[in-house]
C-alpha positions in Angstrom: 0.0 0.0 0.0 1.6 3.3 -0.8 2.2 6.1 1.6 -0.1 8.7 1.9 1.1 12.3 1.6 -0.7 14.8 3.8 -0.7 17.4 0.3 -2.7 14.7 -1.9 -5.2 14.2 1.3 -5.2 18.2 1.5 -5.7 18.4 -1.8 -8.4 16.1 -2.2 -10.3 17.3 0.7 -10.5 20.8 -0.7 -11.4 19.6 -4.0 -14.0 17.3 -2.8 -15.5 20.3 -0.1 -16.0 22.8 -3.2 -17.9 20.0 -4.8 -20.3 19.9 -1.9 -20.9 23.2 -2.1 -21.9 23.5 -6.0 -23.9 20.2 -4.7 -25.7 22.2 -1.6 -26.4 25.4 -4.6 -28.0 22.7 -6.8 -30.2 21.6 -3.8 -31.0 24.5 -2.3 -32.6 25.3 -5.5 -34.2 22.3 -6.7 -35.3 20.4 -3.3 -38.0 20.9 -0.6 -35.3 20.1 2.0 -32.0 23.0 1.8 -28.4 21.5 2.3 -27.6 25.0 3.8 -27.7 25.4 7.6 -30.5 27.6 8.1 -27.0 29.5 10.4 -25.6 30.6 7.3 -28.6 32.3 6.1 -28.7 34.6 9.7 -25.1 35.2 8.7 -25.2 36.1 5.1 -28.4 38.6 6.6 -26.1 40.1 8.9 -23.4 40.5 6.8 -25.9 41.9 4.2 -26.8 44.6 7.2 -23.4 45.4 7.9 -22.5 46.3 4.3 -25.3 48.7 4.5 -23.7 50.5 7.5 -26.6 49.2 9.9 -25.9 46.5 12.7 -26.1 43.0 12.1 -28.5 42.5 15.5 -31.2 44.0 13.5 -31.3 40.2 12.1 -32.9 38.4 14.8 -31.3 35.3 15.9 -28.1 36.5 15.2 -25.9 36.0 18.7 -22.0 36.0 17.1 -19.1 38.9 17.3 -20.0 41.3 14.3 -16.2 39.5 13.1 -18.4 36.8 11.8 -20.8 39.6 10.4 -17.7 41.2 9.1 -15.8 38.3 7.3 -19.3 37.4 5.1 -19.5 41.1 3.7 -18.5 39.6 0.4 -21.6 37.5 0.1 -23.6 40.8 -1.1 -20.9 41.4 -3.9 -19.0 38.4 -4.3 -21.2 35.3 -4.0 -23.3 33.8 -2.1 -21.4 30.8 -1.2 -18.6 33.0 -0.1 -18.9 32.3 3.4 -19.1 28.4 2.8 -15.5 28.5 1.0 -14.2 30.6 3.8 -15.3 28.2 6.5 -14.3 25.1 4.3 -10.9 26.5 3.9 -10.4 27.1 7.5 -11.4 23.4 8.1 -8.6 22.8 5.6 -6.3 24.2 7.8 -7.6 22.8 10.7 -6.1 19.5 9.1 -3.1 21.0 8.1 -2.6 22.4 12.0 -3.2 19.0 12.9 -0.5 17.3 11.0 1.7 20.4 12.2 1.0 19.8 16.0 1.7 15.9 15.7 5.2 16.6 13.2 6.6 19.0 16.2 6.0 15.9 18.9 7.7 13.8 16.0 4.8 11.3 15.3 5.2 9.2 12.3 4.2 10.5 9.3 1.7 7.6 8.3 0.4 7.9 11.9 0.1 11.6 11.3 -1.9 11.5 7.7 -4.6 8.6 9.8 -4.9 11.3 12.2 -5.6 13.9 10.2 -8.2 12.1 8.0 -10.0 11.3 11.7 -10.9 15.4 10.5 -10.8 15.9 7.1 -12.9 12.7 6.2 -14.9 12.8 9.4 -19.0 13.4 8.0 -19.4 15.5 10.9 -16.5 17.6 10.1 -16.8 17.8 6.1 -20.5 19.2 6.2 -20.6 21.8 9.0 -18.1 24.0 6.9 -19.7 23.4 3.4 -23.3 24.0 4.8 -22.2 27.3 5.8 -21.4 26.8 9.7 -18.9 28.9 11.5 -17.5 26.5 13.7 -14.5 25.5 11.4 -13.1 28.8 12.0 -13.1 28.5 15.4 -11.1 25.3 15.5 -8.4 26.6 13.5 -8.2 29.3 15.9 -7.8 26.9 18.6 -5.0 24.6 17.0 -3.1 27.7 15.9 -3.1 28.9 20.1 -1.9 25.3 20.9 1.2 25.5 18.0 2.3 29.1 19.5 2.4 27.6 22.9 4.3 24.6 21.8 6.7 27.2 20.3 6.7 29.3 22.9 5.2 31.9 21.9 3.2 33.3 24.5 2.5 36.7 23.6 0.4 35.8 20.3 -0.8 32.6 22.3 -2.6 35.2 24.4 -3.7 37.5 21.2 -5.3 34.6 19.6 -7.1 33.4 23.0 -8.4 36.7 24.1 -9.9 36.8 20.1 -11.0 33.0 19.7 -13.4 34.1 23.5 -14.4 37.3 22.1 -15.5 35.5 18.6 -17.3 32.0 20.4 -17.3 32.4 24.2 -16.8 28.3 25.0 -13.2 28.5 25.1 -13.1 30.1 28.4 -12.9 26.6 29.8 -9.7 26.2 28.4 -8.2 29.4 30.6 -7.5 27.1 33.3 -5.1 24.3 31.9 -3.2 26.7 29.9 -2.5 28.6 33.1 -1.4 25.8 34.5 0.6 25.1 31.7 2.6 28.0 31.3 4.4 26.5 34.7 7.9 27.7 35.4 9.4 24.3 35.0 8.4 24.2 31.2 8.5 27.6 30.6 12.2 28.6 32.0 13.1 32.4 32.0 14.5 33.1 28.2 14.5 29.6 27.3 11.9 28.3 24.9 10.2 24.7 26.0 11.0 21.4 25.2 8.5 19.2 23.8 8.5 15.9 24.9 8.4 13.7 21.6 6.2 10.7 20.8 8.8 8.0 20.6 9.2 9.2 24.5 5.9 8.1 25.6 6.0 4.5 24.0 6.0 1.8 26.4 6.1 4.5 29.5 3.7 3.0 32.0 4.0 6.5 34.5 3.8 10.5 34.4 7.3 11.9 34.1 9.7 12.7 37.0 8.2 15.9 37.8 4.8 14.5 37.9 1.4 16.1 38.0 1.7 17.0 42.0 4.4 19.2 41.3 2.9 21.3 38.6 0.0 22.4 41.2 2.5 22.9 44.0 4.5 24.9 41.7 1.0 27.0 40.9 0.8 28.0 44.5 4.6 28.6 44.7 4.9 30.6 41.6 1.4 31.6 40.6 2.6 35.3 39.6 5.4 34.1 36.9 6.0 35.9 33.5 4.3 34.1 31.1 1.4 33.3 33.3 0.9 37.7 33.4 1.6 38.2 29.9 -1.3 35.7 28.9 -3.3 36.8 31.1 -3.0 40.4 30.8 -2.9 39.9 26.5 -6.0 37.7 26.3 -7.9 39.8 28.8 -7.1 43.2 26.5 -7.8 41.3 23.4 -10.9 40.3 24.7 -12.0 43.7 26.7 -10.5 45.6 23.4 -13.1 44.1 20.9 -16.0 43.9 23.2 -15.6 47.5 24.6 -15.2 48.6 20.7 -19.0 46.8 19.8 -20.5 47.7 22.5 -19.6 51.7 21.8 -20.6 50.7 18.0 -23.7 48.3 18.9 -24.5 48.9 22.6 -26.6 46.5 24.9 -27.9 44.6 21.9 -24.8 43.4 20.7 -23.7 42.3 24.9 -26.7 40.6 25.4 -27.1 38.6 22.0 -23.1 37.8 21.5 -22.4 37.1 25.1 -25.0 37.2 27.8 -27.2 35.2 25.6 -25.0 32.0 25.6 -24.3 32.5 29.3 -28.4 32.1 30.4 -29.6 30.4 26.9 -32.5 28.5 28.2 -33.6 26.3 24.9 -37.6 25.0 24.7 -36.8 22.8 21.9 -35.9 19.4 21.9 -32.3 19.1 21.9 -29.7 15.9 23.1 -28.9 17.4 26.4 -30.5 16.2 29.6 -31.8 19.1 30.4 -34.2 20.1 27.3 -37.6 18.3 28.6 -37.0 20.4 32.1 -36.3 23.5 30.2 -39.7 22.6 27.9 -41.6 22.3 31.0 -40.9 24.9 33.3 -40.7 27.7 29.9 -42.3 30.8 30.4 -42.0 30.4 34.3 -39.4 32.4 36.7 -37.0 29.8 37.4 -34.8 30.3 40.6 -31.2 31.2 40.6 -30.2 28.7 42.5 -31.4 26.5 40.6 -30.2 28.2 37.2 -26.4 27.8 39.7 -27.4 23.8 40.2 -27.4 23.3 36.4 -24.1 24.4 36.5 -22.6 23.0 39.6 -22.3 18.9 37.0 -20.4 20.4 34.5 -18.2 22.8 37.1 -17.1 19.7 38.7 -16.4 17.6 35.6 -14.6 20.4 34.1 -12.7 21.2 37.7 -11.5 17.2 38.1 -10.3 17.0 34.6 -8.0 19.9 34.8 -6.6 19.0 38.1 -6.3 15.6 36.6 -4.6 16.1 32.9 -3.7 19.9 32.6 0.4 18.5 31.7 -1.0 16.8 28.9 -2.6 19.5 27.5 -4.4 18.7 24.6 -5.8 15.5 25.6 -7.1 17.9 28.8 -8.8 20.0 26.5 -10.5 17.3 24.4 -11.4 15.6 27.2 -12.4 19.0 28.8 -14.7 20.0 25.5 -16.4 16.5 25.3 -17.7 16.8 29.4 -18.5 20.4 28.4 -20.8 19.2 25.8 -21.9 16.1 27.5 -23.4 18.0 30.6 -24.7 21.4 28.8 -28.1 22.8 28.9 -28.3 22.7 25.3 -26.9 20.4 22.9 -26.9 20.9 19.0 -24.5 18.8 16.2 -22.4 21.5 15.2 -21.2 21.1 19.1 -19.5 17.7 18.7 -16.8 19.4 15.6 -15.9 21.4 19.2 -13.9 18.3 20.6 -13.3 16.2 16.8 -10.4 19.3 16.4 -9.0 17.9 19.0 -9.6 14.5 18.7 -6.5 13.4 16.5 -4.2 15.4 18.6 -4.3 12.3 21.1 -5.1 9.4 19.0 -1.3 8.7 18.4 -1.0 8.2 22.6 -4.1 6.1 22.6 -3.5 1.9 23.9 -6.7 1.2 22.5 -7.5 -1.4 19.9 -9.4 -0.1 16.9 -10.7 -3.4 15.9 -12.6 -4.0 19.1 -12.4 -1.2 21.6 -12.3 1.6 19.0 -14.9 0.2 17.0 -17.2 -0.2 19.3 -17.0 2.8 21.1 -17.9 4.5 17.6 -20.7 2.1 16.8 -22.1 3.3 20.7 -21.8 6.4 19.9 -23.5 6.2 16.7 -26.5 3.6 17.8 -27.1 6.3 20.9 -27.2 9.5 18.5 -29.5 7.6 15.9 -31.9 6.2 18.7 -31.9 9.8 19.9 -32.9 10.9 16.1 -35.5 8.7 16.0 -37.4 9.9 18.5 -36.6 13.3 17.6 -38.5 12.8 13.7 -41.4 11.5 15.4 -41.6 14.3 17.5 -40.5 17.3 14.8 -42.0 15.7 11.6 -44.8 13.5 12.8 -46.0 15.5 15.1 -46.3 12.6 18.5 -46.0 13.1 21.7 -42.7 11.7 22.6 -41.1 14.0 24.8 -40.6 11.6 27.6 -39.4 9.0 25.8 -36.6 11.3 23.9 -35.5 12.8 27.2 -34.9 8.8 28.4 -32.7 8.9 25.0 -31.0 12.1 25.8 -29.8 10.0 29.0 -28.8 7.3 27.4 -26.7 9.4 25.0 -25.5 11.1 28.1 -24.4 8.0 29.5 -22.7 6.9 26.0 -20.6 9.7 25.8 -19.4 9.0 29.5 -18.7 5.5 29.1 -16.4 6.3 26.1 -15.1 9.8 27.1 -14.1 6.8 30.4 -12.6 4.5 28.4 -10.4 7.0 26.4 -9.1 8.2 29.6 -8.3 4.6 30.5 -6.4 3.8 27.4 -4.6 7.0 27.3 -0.9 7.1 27.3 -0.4 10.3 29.8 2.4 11.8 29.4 3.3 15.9 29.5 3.4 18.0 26.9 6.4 19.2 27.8 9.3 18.1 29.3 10.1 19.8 32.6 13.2 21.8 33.8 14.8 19.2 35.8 13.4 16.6 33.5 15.6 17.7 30.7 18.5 18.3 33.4 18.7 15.2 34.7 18.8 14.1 31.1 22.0 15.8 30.5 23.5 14.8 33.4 23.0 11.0 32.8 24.4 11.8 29.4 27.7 13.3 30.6 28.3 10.6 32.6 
């Protein structure tokens, strides 16, 4: 079997993307049912709007930065489908960031290209861009942070944080576990950090010397350090900068309906998290604070456990961070799970587990739990039955699908740091001297 070469796959997944599109044009236009995410119309409106000079929160619906507004301005004069090729090309790169992340921890290449195409062929992945959905853009955004820490860059680390939680607001989760991160022992005063390289992990059984206790001891000792100030003080200005210049452009529409929106987003329609048929029930009615805070106090935990947990190993902490995040939100929609499949191939090169059994059937779980929930969903939405209890019984069992795999990828995890610490690498050195 010959190689694969991550340019043909990049190739071919571009081609192949533009092809859907002229596909979705030839739908949209000839069948009842639109390829299109109903999304990229409210975008293409907004855009439209902000061409004009007005703001793009006179669309209703529309609860993104004006950026995304901004970017599809060449719909009105261009095409269209200009936004579609823009997202599409950005999940392009997200492939291409992929392979880059797993070449700079020196994973084989074959390894590399069957990691990528986890993305780039991933159904999932290959139709939110071309239907017109944002979320491609976001992920690229992401990988990108994650190559400028592995390089060391801190400074446009921070830039591209503080922007990526301005433009979608879920990546505040990943504050935490960068923090932690940016620890004195792998970020040494004018040094740059080591990476500690595939081949490393193979066969290890344990964390690294340093291991995980003394990355949280080291928090308390040195919580104050450089890098930890400069991201911190970057992102937040980033952040502040563009939501301080809307708000003086857009005022209170553009804070509720970008930001405040998604933070008490209370959806009545039937949706795979838990919580929907509540929600459906108690709509319309005052519902407590406290018990708007309970909601929360699941996914607080999850998220709280799995940093203390896996922060050294930093992108399997935030994919495993992004797929409790989903799991145990209010409101769960598709375009969610493309959050955590960026990540996913980031850590399947450090998994133990055997894709002929274990792998398999974790997907086929996955799968079966989604489709049973879809089922009840089209008797509810498009033949109009009463099912409400019986899809909330399927939103817990796809609840308790993605925990029994998000369980068993933790288990068969090779963990191993990101980076190698200070007197890691030094007692390296020494050993080779001698």
């Amino acid at each position: 079997m010959p190689s694969l070469d991550i340019h043909s796959l990049l190739l071919f997944s571009a081609i192949f993307r533009a092809i859907l599109i002229l596909y979705g044009e030839w739908q949209d236009a000839h069948m009842e049912v639109r390829y299109t995410d109903v999304d990229y119309l409210v975008f293409s409106d907004a855009a439209s709007l902000m061409a004009l000079g007005d703001s793009p929160y006179k669309r209703t619906t529309y609860r993104y930065s004006p950026l995304l507004a901004l970017l599809l301005i060449p719909n009105s004069f261009i095409h269209s489908s200009w936004g579609k090729f823009l997202f599409s090309a950005s999940d392009i790169l997200v492939g291409y960031f992929i392979y880059y992340i797993l070449k700079l921890r020196k994973v084989p290449e074959n390894l590399c290209n069957y990691s990528v195409m986890t993305w780039l062929f991933n159904p999932f992945t290959f139709t939110i861009g071309t239907r017109g959905n944002c979320e491609p853009i976001v992920c690229a955004m992401i990988l990108w942070i994650i190559i400028c820490l592995m390089k060391g860059n801190v400074l446009q680390s921070a830039f591209w944080y503080g922007l990526v939680v301005h433009f979608r607001i879920y990546p505040i989760i990943y504050s935490i576990p960068i923090i932690l991160v940016l620890d004195p022992n792998f970020f040494p005063s004018g040094q740059k950090p080591v990476l500690r390289n595939w081949s490393a992990t193979q066969g290890e059984t344990s964390k690294d010397g340093n291991g995980w206790y003394t990355l949280h001891s080291n928090l308390l000792k040195n919580i104050f350090t450089r890098d930890r100030l400069t991201f911190g003080l970057i992102s937040g200005l980033v952040f502040l900068f563009l939501t301080g210049l809307f708000f003086c452009l857009y005022g209170w529409e553009f804070l509720h309906e970008a930001l405040l929106y998604h933070l008490t987003r209370t959806d009545p329609r039937h949706n795979f998290s838990i919580y929907f048929y509540h929600i459906y029930l108690h709509y319309g009615n005052d519902i407590a604070v406290v018990e708007k805070l309970i909601s929360f106090l699941p996914q607080f935990s999850v998220q709280l456990a799995l940093i203390l947990c896996f922060a050294q190993d930093l992108p399997f902490c935030l994919f495993v961070q992004t797929v409790a995040f989903v799991a145990f939100n209010k409101v769960i929609t598709a375009q969610y799970f493309v959050w955590f499949f960026c990540l996913l191939p980031l850590i399947l090169p450090w998994s133990k587990m055997n894709l002929k059994w274990e792998g398999l059937s974790c997907i086929l779980l996955w799968i079966v739990a989604q489709t049973h929930w879809l089922l009840w969903g089209y008797l509810l939405e498009f033949k109009g039955k009463n099912v409400f209890l019986q899809l909330w019984v399927a939103s817990l069992v796809f609840l308790a699908a993605n925990i029994f795999i998000l369980v068993m990828i933790i288990r068969h995890h090779r963990h191993a740091s990101i980076f190698k610490g200070l007197e890691h690498a030094k007692s390296r050195n020494v050993a080779k001297l001698e």
